[in-house]
Kinemage of the C-alpha trace (Angstrom):
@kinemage 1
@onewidth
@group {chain A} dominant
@subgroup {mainchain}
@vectorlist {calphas} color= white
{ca unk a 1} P -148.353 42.123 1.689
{ca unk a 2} L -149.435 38.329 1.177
{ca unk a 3} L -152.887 38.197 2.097
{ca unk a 4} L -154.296 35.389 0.183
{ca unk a 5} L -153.219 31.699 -0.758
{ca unk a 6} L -152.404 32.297 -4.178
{ca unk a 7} L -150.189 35.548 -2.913
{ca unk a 8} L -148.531 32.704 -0.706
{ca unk a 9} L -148.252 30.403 -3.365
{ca unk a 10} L -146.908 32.928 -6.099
{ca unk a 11} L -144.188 34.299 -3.078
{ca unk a 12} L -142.907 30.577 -2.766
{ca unk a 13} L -142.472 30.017 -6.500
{ca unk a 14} L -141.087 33.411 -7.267
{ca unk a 15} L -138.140 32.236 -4.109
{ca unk a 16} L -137.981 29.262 -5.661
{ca unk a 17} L -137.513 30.441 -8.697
{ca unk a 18} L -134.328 33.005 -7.660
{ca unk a 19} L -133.160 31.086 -4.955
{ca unk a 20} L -133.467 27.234 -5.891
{ca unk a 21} L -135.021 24.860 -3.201
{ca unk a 22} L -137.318 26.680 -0.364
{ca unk a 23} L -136.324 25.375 3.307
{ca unk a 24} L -138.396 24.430 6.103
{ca unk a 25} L -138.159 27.422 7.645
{ca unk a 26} L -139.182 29.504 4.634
{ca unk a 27} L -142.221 27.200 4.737
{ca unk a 28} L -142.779 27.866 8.484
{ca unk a 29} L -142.701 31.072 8.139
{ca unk a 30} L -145.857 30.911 5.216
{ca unk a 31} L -147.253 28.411 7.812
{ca unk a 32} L -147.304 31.555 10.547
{ca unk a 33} L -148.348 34.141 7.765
{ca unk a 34} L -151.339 31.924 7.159
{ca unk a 35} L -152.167 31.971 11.058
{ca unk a 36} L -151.951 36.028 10.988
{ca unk a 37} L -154.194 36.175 8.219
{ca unk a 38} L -156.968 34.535 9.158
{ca unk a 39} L -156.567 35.656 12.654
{ca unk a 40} L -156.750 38.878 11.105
{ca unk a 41} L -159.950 38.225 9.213
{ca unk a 42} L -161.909 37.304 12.162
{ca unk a 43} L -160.447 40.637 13.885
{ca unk a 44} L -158.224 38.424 16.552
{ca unk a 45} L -155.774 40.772 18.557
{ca unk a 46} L -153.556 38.288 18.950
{ca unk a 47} L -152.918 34.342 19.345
{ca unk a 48} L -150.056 32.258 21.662
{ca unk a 49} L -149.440 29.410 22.334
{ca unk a 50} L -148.157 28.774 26.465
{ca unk a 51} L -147.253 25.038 26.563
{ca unk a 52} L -150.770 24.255 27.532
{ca unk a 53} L -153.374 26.671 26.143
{ca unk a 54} L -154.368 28.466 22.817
{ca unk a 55} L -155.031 32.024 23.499
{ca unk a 56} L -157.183 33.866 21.003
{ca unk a 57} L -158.166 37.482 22.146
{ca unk a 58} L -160.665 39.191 19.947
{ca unk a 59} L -161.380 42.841 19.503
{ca unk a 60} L -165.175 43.711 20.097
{ca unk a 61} L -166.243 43.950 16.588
{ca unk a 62} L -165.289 40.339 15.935
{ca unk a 63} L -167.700 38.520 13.854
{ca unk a 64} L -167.057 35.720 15.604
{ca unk a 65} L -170.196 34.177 17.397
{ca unk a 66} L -170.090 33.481 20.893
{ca unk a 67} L -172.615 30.595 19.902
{ca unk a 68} L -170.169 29.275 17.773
{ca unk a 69} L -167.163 28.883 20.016
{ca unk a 70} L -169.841 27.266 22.347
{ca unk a 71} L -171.231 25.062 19.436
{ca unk a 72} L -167.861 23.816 18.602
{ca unk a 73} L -166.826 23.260 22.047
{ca unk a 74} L -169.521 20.489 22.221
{ca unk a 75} L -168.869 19.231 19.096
{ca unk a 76} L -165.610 19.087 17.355
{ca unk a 77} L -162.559 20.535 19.697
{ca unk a 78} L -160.802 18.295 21.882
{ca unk a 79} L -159.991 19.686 25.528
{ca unk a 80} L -161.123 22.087 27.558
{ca unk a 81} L -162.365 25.749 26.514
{ca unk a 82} L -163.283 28.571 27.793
{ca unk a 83} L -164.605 31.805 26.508
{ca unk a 84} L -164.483 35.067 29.172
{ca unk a 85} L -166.660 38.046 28.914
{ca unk a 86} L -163.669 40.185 27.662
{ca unk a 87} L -163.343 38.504 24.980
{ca unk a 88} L -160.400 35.723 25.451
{ca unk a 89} L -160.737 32.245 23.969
{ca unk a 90} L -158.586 29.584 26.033
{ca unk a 91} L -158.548 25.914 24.833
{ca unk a 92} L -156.727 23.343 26.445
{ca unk a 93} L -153.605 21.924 24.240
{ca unk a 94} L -151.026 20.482 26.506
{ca unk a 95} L -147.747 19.305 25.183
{ca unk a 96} L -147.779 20.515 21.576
{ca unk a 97} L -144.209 20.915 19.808
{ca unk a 98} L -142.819 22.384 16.828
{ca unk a 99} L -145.069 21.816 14.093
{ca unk a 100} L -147.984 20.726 15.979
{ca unk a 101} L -148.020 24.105 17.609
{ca unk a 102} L -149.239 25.831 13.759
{ca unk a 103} L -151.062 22.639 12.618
{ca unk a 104} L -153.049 22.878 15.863
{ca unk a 105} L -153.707 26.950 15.528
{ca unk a 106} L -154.534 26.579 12.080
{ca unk a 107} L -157.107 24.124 12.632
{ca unk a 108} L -158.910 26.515 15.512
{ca unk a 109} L -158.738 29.087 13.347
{ca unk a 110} L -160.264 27.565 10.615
{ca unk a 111} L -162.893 25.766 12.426
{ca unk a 112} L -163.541 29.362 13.520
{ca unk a 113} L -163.306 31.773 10.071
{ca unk a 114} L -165.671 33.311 8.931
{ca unk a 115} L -167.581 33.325 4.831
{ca unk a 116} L -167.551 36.228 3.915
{ca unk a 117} L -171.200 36.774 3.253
{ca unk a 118} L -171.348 36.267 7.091
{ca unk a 119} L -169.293 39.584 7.535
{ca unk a 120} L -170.980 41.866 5.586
């Protein structure tokens, strides 16, 4: 399983290696690997994208903040967001295409990981 950047990194040389050239979709794929595992790390159920919101649902032990959503909402994220009881994150993201779609989810998720001294 590729879990951290230099498992990604090693994966795409070793293809290269073998196979010559990596495509674009090769590194899409990495791209969406990325997503999972830091979506994973802050114990997100799952992510999607609908045309015109990120959804993030997190499990209950998520050591994501609240406060911090909220925080960042002020501060740093463009559109709209909302956070529900149950756990759902929504943020407003109309349009997006193709690439945009991971670039976008990759920055919310990383504005939203976690150190690990914060976890344990």
């Amino acid at each position: 399983m590729v879990t951290s950047e230099d498992d990604m990194y090693g994966l795409r040389e070793e293809l290269a290696d073998c196979y010559g050239p990596v495509p674009p979709q090769v590194d899409n794929l990495m791209d969406i690997i990325r997503v999972k595992n830091i979506l994973r790390k802050i114990m997100g159920e799952r992510m999607e994208y609908n045309g015109k919101e990120m959804l993030i649902d997190f499990r209950e032990d998520s050591p994501v903040d609240p406060g911090r959503i909220v925080e960042l909402s002020q501060k740093n994220l463009k559109g709209e967001i909302k956070f529900t009881p149950d756990g759902r994150l929504t943020v407003s993201m109309p349009g997006l295409e193709g690439k945009d779609i991971i670039n976008r989810a990759k920055c919310l998720l990383g504005e939203l990981e976690i150190e690990e001294r914060e976890i344990f």
